[in-house]
C-alpha positions, 0 to 999 in steps of 0.5 A, a space after each residue: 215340424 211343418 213343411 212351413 217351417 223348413 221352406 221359411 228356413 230355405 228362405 231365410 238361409 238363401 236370404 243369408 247367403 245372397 241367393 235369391 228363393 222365389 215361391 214357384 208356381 205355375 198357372 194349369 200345372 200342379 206338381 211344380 216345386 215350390 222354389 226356385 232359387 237363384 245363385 251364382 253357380 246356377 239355378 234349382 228349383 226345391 220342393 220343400 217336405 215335413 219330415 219324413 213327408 212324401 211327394 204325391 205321384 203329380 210331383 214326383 212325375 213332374 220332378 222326373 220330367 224336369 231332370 229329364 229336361 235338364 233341370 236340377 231339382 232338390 227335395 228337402 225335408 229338414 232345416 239340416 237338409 236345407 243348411 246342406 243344400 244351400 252349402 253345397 251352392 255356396 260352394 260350387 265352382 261358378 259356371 263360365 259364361 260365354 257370350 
């Protein structure tokens, strides 16, 4: 299986649940996550894999800099690993909103 195949698979999954699943990139930064995705209960960003695929160092330094910064990233490898992820989104709590 392709990375390809598991990052359609976020896609269509997202599309299913209301989620919005954006292609991330940015301009003069290698590294990024290849997804943001949009959701009730919050915002992550997913950098999807082949099985058994590994992150280049780039991305996993820039991966660890966005956790420290506060950002919740995820690394998915399979198309049961995205199903579980986009499970656990559906099913958090909303965060309140304050104005």
């Amino acid at each position: 299986m392709r990375e390809q195949k598991v990052e359609a698979h976020l896609l269509a999954r997202c599309r299913e649940v209301g989620f919005l699943c954006w292609k991330f990139t940015s301009p003069g930064r290698a590294g990024v996550p290849d997804r943001v995705v949009v959701a009730p209960t919050g915002t992550v960003f997913v950098e999807t894999k082949r099985p058994g695929g590994k992150l280049r160092r780039l991305q996993e330094q820039t991966i660890e800099k966005m956790r420290r910064a506060g950002a919740e990233v995820h690394v998915v490898d399979t198309v049961a690993g995205v199903d579980v992820l986009v499970e656990r989104l559906v099913l958090r709590t909303p965060t309140a909103v304050s104005s």
